[in-house]
N, C-alpha and C positions, 0 to 999 in steps of 0.2 A: 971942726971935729966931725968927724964921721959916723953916722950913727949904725949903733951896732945889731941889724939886721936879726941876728941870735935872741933878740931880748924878748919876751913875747910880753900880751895885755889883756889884763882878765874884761871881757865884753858881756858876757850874760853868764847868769848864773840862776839858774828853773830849771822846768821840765822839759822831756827831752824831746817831744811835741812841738812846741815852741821854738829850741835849738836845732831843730833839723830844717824849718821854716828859715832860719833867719842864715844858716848854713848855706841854705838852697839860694839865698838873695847873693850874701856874699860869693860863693860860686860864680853867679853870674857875672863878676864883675873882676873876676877874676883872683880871689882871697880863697885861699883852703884854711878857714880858723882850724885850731885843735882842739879834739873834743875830749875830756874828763871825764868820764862815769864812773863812781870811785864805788857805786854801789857792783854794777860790772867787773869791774875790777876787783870788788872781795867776792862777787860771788865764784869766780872764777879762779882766783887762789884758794878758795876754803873757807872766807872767812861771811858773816853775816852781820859785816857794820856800814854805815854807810845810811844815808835816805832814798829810799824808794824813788825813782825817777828823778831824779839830781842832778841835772848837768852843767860844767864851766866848761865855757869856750874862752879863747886864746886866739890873739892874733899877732903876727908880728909887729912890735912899737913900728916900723917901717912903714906899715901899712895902714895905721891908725886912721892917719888926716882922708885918706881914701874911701877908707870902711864907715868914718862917724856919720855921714847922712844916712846910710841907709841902715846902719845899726838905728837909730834914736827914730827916724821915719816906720822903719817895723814892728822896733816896740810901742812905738806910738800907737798904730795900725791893729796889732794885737789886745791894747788894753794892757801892757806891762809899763814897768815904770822903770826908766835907767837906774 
């Protein structure tokens, strides 16, 4: 069966410090994760709920097996924990 490319994987969830770092890794390697700021995102509808620098990344299940060293090697590197 084929796997279905559309499906994303939640990879880090912190500050947006950190998520820009681990962003800039995967980039390199060719992975654009999606990035969540939901605090962003109410403040920019109107709304003020949400945590203060909050961010989920997302990558495609596809890309998972590609992306786990250097996800789990960054946090490591950082001082976060998976």
């Amino acid at each position: 069966m084929k796997e279905d490319s559309r499906q994303t994987v939640l990879i880090y969830t912190g500050t947006s410090l950190i998520a820009k770092g681990l962003v800039y890794r995967l980039n390199e390697i060719g992975i654009t994760p999606i990035e969540k700021n939901d605090m962003v995102s109410a403040l920019r509808s109107g709304f003020a709920i949400g945590l203060n620098d909050q961010v989920r990344l997302f990558i495609r299940q596809d890309e998972l097996n590609r992306a786990q060293n250097i996800i789990e090697q960054y946090l490591e590197e950082v001082g976060e924990e998976e």
